[in-house]
Structures are given as C-alpha cells and as structure tokens.
PyMOL Python script that loads the backbone (N, CA, C, O; Angstrom):
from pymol import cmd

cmd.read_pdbstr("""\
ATOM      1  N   UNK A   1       1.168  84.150   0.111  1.00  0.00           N
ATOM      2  CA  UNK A   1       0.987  84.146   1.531  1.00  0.00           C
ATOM      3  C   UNK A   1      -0.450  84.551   1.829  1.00  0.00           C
ATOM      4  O   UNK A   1      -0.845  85.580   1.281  1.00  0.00           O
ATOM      5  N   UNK A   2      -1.206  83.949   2.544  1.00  0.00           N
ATOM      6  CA  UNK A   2      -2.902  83.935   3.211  1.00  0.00           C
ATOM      7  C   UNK A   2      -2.407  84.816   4.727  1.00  0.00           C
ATOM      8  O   UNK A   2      -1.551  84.592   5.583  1.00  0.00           O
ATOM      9  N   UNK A   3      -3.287  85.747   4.552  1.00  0.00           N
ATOM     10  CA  UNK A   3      -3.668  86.653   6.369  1.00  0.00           C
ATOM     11  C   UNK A   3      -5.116  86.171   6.652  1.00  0.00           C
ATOM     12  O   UNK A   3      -6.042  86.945   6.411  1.00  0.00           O
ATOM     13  N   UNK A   4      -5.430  84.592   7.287  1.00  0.00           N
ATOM     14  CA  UNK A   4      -6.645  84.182   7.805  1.00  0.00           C
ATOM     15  C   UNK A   4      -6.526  85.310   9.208  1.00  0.00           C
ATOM     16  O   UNK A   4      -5.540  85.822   9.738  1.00  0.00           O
ATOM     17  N   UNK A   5      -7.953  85.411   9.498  1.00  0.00           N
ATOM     18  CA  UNK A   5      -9.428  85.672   8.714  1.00  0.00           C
ATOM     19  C   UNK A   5      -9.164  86.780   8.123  1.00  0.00           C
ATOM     20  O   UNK A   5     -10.257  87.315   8.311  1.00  0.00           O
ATOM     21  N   UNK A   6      -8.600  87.506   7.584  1.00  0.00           N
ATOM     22  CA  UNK A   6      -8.736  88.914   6.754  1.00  0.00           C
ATOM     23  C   UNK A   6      -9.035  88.271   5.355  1.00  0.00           C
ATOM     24  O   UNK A   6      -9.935  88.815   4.715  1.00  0.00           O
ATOM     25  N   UNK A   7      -8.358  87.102   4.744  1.00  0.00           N
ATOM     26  CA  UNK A   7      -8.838  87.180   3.406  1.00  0.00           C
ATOM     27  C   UNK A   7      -7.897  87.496   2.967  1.00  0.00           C
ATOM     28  O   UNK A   7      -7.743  86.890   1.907  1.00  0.00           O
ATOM     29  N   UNK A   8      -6.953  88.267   3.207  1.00  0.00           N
ATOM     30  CA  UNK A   8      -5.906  88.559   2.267  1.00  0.00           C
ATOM     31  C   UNK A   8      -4.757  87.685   1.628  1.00  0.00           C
ATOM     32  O   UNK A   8      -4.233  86.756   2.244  1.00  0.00           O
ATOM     33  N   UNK A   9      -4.457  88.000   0.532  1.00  0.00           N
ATOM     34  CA  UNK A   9      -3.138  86.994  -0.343  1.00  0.00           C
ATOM     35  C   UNK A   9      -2.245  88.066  -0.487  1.00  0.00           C
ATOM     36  O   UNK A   9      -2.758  89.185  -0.504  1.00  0.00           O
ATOM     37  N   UNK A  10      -0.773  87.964  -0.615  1.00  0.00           N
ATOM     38  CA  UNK A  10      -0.085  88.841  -0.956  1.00  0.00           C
ATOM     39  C   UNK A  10       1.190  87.410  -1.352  1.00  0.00           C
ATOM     40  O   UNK A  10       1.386  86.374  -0.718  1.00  0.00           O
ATOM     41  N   UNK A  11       1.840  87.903  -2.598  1.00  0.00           N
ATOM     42  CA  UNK A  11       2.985  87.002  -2.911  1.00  0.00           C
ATOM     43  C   UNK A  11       4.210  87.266  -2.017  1.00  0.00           C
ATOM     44  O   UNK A  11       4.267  88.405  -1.553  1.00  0.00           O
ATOM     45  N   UNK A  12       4.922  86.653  -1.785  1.00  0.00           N
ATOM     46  CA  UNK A  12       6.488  87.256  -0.919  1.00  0.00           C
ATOM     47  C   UNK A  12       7.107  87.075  -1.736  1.00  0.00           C
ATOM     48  O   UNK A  12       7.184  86.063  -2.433  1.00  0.00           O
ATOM     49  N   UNK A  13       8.049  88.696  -1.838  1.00  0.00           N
ATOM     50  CA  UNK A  13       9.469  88.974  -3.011  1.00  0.00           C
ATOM     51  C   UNK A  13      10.753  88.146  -2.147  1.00  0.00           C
ATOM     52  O   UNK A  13      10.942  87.768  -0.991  1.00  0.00           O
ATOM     53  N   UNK A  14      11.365  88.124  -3.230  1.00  0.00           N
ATOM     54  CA  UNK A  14      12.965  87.327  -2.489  1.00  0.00           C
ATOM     55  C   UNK A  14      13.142  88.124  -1.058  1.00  0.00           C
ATOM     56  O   UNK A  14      12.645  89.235  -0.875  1.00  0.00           O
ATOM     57  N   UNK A  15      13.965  87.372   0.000  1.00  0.00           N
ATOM     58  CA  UNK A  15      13.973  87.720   0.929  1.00  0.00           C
ATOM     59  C   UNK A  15      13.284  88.411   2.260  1.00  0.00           C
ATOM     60  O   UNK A  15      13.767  88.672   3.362  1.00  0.00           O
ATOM     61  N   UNK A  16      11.933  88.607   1.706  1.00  0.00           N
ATOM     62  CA  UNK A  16      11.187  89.569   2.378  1.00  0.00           C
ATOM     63  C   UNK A  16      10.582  88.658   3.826  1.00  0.00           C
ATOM     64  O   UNK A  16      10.250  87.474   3.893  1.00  0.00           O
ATOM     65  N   UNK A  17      10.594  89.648   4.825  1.00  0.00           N
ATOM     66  CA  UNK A  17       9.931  89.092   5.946  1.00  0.00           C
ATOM     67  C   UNK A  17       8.584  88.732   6.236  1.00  0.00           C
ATOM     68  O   UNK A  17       7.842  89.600   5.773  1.00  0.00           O
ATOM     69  N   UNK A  18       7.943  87.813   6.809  1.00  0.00           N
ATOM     70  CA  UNK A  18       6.226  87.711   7.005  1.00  0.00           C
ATOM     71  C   UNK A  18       5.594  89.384   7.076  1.00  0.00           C
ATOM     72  O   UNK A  18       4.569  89.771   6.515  1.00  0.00           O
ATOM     73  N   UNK A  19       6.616  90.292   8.013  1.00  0.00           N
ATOM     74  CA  UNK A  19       6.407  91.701   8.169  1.00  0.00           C
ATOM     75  C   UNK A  19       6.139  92.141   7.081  1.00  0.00           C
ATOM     76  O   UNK A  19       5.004  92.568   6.868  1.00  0.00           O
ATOM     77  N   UNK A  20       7.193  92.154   6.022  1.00  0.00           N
ATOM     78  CA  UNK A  20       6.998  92.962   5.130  1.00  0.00           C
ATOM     79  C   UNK A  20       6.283  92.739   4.228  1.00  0.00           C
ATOM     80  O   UNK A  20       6.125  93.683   3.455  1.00  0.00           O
ATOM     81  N   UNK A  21       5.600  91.533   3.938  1.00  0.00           N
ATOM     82  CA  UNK A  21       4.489  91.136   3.385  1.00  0.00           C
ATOM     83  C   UNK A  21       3.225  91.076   3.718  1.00  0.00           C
ATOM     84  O   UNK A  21       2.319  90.902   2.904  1.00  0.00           O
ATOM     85  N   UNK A  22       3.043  91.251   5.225  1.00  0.00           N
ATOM     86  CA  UNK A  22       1.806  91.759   5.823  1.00  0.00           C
ATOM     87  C   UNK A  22       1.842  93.252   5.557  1.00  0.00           C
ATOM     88  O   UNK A  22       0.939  93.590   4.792  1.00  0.00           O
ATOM     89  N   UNK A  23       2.394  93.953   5.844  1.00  0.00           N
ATOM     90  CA  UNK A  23       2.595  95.819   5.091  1.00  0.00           C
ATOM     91  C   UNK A  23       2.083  95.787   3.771  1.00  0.00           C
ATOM     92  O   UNK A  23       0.975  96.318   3.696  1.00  0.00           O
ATOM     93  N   UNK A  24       2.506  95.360   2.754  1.00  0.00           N
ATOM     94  CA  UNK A  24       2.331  95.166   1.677  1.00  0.00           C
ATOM     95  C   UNK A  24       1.003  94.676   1.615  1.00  0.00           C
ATOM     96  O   UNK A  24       0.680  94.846   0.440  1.00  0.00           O
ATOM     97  N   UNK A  25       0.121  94.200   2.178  1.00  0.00           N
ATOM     98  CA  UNK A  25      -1.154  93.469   2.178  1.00  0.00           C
ATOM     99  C   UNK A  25      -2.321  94.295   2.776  1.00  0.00           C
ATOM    100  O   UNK A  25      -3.523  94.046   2.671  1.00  0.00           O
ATOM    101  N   UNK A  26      -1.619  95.519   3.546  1.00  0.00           N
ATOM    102  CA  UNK A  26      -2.185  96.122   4.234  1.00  0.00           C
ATOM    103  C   UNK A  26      -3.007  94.866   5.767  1.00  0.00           C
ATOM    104  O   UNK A  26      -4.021  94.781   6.461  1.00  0.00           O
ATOM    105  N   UNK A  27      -2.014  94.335   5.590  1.00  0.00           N
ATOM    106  CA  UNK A  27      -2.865  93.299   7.216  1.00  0.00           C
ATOM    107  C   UNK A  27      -2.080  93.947   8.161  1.00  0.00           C
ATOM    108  O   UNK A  27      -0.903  94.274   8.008  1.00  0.00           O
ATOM    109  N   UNK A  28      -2.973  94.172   9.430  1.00  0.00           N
ATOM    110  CA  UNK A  28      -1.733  95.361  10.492  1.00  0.00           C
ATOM    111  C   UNK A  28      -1.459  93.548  11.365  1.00  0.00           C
ATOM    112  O   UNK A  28      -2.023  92.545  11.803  1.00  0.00           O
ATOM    113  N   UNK A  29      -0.336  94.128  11.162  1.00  0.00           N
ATOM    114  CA  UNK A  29       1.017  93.663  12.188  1.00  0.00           C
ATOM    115  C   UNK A  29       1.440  94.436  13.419  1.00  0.00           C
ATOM    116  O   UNK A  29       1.926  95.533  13.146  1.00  0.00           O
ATOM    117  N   UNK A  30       1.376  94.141  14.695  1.00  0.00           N
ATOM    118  CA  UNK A  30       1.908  95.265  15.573  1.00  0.00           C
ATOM    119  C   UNK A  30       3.468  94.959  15.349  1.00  0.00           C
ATOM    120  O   UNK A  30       3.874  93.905  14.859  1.00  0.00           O
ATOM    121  N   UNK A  31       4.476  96.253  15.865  1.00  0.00           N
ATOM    122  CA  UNK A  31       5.515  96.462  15.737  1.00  0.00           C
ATOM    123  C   UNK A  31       5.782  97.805  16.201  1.00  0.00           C
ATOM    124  O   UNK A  31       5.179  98.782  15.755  1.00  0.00           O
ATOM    125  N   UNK A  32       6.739  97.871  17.151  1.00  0.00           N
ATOM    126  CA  UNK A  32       7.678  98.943  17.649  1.00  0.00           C
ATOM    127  C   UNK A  32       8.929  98.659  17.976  1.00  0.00           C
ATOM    128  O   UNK A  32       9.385  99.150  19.008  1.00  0.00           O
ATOM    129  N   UNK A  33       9.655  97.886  17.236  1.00  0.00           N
ATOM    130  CA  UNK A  33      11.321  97.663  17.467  1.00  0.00           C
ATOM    131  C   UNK A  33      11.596  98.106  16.666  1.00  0.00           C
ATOM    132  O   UNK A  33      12.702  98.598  16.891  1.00  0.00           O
ATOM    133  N   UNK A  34      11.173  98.384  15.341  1.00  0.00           N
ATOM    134  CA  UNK A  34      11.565  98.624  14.253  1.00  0.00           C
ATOM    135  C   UNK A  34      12.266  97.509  13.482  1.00  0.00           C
ATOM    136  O   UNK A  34      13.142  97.621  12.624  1.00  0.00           O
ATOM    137  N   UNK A  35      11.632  96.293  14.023  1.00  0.00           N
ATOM    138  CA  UNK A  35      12.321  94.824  13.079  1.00  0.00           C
ATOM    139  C   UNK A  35      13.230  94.363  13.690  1.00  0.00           C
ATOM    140  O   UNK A  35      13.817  93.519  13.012  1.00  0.00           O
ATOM    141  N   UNK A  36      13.770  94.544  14.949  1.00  0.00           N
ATOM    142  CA  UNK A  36      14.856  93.919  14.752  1.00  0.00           C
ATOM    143  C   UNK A  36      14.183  92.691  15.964  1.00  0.00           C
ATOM    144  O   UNK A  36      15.242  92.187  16.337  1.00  0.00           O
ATOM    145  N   UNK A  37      13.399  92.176  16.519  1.00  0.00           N
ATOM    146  CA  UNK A  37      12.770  91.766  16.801  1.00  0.00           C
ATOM    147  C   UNK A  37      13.030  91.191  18.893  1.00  0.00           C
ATOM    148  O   UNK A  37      13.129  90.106  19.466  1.00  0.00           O
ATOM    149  N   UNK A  38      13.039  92.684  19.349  1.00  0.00           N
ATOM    150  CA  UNK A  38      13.012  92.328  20.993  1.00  0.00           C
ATOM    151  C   UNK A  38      11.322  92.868  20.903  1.00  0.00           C
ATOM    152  O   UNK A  38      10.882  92.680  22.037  1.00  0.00           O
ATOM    153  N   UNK A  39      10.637  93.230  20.361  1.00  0.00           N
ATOM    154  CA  UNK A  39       9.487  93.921  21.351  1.00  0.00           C
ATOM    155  C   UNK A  39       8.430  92.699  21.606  1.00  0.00           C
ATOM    156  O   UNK A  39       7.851  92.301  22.617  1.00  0.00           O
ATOM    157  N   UNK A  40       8.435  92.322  20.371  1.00  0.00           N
ATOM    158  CA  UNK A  40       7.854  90.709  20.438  1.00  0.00           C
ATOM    159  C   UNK A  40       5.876  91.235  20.083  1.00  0.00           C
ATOM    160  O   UNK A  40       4.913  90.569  20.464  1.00  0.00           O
ATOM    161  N   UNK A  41       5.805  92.463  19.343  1.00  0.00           N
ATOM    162  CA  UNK A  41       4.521  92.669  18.848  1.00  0.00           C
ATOM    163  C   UNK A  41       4.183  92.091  17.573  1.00  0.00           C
ATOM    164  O   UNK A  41       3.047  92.306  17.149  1.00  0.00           O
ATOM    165  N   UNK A  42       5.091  91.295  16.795  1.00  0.00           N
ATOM    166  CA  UNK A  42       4.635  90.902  15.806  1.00  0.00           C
ATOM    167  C   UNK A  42       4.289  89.663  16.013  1.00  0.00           C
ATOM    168  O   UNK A  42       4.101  89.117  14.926  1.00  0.00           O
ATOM    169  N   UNK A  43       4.080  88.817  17.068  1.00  0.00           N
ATOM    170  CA  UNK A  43       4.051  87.746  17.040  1.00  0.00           C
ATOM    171  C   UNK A  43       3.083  87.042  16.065  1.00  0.00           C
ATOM    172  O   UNK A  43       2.250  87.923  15.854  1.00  0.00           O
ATOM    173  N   UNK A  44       2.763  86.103  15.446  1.00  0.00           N
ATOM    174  CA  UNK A  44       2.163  85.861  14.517  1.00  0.00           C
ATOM    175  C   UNK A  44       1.802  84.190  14.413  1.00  0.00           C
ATOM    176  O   UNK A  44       2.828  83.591  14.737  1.00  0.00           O
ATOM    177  N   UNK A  45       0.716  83.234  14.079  1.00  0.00           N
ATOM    178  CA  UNK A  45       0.588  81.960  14.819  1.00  0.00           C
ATOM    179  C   UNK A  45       0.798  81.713  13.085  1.00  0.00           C
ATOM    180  O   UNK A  45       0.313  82.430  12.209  1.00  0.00           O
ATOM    181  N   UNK A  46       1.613  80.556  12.890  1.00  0.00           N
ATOM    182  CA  UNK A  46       1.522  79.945  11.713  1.00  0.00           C
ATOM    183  C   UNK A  46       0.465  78.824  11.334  1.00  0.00           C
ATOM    184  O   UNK A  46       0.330  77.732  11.887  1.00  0.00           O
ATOM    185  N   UNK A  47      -0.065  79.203  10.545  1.00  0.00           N
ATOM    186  CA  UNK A  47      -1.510  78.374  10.276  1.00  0.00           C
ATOM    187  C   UNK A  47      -0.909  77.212   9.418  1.00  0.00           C
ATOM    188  O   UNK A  47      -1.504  76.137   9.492  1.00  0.00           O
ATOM    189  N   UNK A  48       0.377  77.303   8.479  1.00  0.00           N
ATOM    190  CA  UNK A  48      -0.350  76.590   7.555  1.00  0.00           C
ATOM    191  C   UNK A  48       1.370  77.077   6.815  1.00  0.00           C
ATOM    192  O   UNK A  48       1.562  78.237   6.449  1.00  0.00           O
ATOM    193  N   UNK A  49       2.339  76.123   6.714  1.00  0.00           N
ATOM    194  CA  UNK A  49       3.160  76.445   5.506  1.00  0.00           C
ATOM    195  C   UNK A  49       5.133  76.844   6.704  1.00  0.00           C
ATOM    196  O   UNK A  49       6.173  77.476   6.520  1.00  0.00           O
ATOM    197  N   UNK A  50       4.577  76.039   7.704  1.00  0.00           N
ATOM    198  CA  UNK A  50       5.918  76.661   8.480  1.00  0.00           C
ATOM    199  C   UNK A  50       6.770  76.165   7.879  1.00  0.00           C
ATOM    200  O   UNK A  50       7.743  76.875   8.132  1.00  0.00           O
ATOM    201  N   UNK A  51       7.222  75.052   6.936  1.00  0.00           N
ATOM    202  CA  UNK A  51       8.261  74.727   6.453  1.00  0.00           C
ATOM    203  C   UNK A  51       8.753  75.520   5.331  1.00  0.00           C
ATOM    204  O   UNK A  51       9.796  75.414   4.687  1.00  0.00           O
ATOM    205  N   UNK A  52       7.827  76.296   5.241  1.00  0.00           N
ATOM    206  CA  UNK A  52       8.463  77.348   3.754  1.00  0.00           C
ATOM    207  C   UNK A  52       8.766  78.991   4.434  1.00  0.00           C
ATOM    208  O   UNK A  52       8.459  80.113   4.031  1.00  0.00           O
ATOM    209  N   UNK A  53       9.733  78.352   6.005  1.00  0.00           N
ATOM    210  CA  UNK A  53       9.718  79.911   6.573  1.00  0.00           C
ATOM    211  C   UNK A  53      11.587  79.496   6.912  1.00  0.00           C
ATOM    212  O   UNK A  53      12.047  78.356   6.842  1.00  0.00           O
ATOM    213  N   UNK A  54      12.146  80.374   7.161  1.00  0.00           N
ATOM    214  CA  UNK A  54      13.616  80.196   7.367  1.00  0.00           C
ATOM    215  C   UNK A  54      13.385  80.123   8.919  1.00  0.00           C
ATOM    216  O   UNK A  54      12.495  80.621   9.608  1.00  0.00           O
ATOM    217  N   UNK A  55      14.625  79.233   9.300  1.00  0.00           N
ATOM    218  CA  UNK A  55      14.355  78.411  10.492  1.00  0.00           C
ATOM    219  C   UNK A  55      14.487  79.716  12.074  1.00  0.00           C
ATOM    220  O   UNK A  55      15.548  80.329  11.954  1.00  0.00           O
ATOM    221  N   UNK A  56      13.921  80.048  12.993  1.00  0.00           N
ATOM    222  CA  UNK A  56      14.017  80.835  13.919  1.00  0.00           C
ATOM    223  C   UNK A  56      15.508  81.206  14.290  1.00  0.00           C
ATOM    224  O   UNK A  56      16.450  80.453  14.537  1.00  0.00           O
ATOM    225  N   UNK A  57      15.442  82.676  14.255  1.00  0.00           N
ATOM    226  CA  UNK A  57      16.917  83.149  14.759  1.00  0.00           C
ATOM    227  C   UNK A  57      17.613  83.163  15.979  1.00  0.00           C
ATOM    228  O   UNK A  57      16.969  82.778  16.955  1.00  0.00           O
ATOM    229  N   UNK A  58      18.448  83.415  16.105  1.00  0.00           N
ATOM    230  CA  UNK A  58      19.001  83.329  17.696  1.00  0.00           C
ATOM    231  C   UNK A  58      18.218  84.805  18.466  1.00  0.00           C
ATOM    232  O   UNK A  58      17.672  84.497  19.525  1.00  0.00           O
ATOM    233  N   UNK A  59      18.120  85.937  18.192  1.00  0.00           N
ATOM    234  CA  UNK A  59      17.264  86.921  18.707  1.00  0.00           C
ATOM    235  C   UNK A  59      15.826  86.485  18.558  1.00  0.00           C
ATOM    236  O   UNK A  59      15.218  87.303  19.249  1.00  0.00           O
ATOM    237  N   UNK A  60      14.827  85.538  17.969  1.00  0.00           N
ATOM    238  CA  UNK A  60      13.817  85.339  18.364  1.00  0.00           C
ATOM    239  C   UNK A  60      13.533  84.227  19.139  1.00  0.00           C
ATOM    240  O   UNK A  60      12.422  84.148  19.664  1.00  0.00           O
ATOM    241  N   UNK A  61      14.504  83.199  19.324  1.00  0.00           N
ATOM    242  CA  UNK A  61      14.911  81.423  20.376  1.00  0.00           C
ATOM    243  C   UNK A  61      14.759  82.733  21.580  1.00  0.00           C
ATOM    244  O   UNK A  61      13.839  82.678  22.397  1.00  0.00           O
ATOM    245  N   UNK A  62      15.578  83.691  21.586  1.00  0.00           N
ATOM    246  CA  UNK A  62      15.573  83.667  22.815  1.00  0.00           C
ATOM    247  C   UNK A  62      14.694  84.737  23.557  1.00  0.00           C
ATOM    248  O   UNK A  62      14.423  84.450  24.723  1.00  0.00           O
ATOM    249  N   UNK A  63      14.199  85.936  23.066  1.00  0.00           N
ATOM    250  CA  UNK A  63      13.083  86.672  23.055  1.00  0.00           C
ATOM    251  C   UNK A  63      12.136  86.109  23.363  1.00  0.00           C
ATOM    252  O   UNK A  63      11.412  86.261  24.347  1.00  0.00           O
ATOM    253  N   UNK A  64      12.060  85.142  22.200  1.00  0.00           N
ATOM    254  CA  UNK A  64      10.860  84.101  22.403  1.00  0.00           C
ATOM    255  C   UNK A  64      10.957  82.951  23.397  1.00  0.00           C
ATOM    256  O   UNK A  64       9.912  82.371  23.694  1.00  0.00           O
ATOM    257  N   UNK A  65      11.825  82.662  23.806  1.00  0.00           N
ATOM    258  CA  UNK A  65      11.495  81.813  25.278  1.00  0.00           C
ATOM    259  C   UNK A  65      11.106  82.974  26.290  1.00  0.00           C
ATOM    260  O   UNK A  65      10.080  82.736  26.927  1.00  0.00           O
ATOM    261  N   UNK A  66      11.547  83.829  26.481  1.00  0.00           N
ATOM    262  CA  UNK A  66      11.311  85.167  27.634  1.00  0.00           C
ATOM    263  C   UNK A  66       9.739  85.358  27.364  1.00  0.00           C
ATOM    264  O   UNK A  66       9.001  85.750  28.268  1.00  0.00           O
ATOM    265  N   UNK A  67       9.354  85.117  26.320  1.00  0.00           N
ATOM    266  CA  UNK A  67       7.513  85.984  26.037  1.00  0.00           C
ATOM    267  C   UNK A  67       7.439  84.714  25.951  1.00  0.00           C
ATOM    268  O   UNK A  67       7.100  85.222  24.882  1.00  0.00           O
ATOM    269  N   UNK A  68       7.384  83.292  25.942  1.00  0.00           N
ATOM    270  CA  UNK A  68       6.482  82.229  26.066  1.00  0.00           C
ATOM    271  C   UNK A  68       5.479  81.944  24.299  1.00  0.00           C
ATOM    272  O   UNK A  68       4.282  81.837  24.031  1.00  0.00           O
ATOM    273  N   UNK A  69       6.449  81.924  23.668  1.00  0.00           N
ATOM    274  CA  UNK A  69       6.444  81.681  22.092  1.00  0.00           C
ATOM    275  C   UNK A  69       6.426  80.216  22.020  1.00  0.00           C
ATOM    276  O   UNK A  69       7.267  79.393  22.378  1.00  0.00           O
ATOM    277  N   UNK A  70       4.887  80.035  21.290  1.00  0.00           N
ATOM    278  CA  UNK A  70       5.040  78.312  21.532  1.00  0.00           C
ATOM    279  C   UNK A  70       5.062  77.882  19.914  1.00  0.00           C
ATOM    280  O   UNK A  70       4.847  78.721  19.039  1.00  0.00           O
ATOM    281  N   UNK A  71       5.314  76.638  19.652  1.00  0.00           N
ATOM    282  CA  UNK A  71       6.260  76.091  18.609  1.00  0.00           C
ATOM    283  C   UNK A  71       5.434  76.550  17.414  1.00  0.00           C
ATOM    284  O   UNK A  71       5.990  76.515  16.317  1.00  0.00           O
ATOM    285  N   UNK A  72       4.023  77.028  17.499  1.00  0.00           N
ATOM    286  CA  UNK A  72       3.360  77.156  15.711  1.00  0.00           C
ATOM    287  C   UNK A  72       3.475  79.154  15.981  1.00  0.00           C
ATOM    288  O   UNK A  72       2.617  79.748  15.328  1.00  0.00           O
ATOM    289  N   UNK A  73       4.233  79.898  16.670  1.00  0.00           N
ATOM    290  CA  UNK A  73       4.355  80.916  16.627  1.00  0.00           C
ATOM    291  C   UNK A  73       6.029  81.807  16.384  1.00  0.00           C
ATOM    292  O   UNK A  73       7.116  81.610  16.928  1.00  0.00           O
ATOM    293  N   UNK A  74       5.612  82.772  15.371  1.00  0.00           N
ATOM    294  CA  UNK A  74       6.891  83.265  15.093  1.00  0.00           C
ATOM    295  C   UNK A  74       7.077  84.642  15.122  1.00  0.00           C
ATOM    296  O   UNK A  74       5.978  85.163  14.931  1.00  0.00           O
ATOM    297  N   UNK A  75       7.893  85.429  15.261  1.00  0.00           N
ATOM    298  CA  UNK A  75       7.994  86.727  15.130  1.00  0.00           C
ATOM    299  C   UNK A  75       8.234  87.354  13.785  1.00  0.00           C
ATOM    300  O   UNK A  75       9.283  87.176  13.166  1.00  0.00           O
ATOM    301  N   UNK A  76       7.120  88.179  13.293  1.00  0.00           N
ATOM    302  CA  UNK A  76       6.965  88.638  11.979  1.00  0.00           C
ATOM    303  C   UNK A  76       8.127  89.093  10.966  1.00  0.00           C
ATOM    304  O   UNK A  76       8.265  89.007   9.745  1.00  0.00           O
ATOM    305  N   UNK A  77       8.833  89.568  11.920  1.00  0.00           N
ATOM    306  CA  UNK A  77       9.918  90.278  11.491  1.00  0.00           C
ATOM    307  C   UNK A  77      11.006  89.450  11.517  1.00  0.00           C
ATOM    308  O   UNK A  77      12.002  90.137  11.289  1.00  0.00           O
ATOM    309  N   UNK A  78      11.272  88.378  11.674  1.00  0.00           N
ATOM    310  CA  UNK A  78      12.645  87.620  12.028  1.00  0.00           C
ATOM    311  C   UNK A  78      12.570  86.809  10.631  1.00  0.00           C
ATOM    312  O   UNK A  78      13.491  86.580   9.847  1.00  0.00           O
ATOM    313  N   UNK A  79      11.056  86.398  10.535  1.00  0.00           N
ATOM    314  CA  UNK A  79      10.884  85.166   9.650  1.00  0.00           C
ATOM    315  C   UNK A  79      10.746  85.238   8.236  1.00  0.00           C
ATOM    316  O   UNK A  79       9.649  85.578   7.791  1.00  0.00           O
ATOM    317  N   UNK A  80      11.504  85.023   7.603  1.00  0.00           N
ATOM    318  CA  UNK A  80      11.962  85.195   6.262  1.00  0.00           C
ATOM    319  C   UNK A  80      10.940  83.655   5.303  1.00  0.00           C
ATOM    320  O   UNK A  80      11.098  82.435   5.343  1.00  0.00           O
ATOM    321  N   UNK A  81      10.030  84.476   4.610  1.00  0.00           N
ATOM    322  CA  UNK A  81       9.509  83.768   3.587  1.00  0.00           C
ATOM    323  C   UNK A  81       9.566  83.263   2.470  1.00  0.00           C
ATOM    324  O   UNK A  81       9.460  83.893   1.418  1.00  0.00           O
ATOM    325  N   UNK A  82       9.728  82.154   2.570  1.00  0.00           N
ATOM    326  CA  UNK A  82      10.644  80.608   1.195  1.00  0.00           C
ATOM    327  C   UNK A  82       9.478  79.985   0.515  1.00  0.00           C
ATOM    328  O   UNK A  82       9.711  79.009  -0.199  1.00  0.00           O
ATOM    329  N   UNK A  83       8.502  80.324   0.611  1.00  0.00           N
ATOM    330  CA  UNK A  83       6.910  79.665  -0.163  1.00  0.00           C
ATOM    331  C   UNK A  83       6.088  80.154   0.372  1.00  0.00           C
ATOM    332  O   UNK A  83       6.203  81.228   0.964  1.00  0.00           O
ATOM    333  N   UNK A  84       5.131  79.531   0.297  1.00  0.00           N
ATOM    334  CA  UNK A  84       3.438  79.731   0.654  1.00  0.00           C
ATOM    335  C   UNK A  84       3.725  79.417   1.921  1.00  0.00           C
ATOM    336  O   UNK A  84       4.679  78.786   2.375  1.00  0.00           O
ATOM    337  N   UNK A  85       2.496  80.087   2.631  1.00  0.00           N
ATOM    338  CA  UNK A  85       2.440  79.823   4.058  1.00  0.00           C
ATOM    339  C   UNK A  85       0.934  80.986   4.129  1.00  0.00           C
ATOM    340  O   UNK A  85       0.353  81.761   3.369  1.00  0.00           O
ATOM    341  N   UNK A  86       0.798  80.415   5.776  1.00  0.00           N
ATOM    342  CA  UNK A  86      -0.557  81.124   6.237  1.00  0.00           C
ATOM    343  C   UNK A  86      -0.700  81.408   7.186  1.00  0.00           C
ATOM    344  O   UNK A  86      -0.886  80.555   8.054  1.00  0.00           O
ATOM    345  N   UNK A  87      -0.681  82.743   7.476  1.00  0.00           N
ATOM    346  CA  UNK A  87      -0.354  82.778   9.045  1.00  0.00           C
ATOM    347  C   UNK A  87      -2.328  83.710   9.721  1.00  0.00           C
ATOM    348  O   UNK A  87      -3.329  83.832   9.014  1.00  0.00           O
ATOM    349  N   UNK A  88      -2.189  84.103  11.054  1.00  0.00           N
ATOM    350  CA  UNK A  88      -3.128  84.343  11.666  1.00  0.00           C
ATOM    351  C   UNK A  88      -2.292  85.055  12.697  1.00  0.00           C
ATOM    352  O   UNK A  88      -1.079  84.880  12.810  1.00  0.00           O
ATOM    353  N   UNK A  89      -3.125  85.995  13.559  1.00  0.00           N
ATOM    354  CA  UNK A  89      -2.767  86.903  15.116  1.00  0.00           C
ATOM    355  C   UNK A  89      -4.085  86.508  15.899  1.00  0.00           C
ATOM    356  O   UNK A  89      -5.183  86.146  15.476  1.00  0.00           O
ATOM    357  N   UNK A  90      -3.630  86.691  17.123  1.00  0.00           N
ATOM    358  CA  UNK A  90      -4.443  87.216  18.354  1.00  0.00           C
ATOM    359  C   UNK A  90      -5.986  88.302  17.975  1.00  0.00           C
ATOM    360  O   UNK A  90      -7.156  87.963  18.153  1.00  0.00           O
ATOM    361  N   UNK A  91      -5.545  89.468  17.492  1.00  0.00           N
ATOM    362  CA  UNK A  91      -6.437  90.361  17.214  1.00  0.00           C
ATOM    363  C   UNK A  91      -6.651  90.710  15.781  1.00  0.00           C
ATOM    364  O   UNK A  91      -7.052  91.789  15.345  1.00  0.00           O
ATOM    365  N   UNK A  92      -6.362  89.760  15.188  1.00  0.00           N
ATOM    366  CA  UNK A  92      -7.694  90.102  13.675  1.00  0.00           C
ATOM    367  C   UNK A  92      -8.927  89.412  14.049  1.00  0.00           C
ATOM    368  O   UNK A  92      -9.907  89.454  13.305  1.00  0.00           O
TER     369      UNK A  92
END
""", "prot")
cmd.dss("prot")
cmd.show_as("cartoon", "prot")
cmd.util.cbc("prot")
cmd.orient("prot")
C-alpha cells in the first residue's frame, strides 16, 4: 500500500483496514470514532488500486452520503485491504 505524497509503503496483513495500515506506516489518519466509522475523519481519496479494497459498507453508503463522499473516496476504517492500492488525504 503507497501514502502519496508522504512516500510511504507499508504491506497490508490479512484483514487489516486502510486505518490500520496507515498506523502502521506512521501516515496520520484522522480518527475519533474509534473505527467504527460515523465521524467520517478518516476519509481518504483512493488514488490508485480501488478494486483491491472490499466493497463499501452499509455504515459508510450511508455516513457517506450524509458527509458528501464522492465515488474515488472511502472511509479508512471501513475499508478492508485485498491488494495494492494507493491512497492520498486532504491534508498531507
């Protein structure tokens, strides 16, 4: 997994979230739900690899219509990583 522009690579272990692989990378992710994903701070723009992400949950369809989540954006914490991919934020 790529954190453009930071530069960073970090591999994703079975099951692990974009979250928990940005932690692991040390790339800051905002977050205060504690994962379960209403606060909508992780939002995260997919650069590059959305087909190797598990498909959006029913708590982020609909979170994410309320915050105006448009189709190359996902919530860090919902999205479960199946390959390579590359994501980017707002404030790196």
């Amino acid at each position: 997994m790529t954190f453009t522009p930071l530069g960073r690579q970090e591999p994703a272990r079975t099951d692990e979230t974009l979250l928990d692989v940005a932690r692991r990378a040390s790339a800051p992710v905002g977050n205060s739900c504690g994962g379960i994903g209403v606060c909508a701070r992780c939002r995260v723009r997919i650069v590059a690899g959305s087909e190797n992400l598990t498909p959006p949950t029913e708590i982020e369809t609909r979170i994410g219509s309320q915050r105006g989540l448009s189709s190359d954006e996902r919530f860090a914490c919902q999205a479960i990583v199946l390959g390579d991919c590359e994501i980017t934020t707002t404030y790196w």
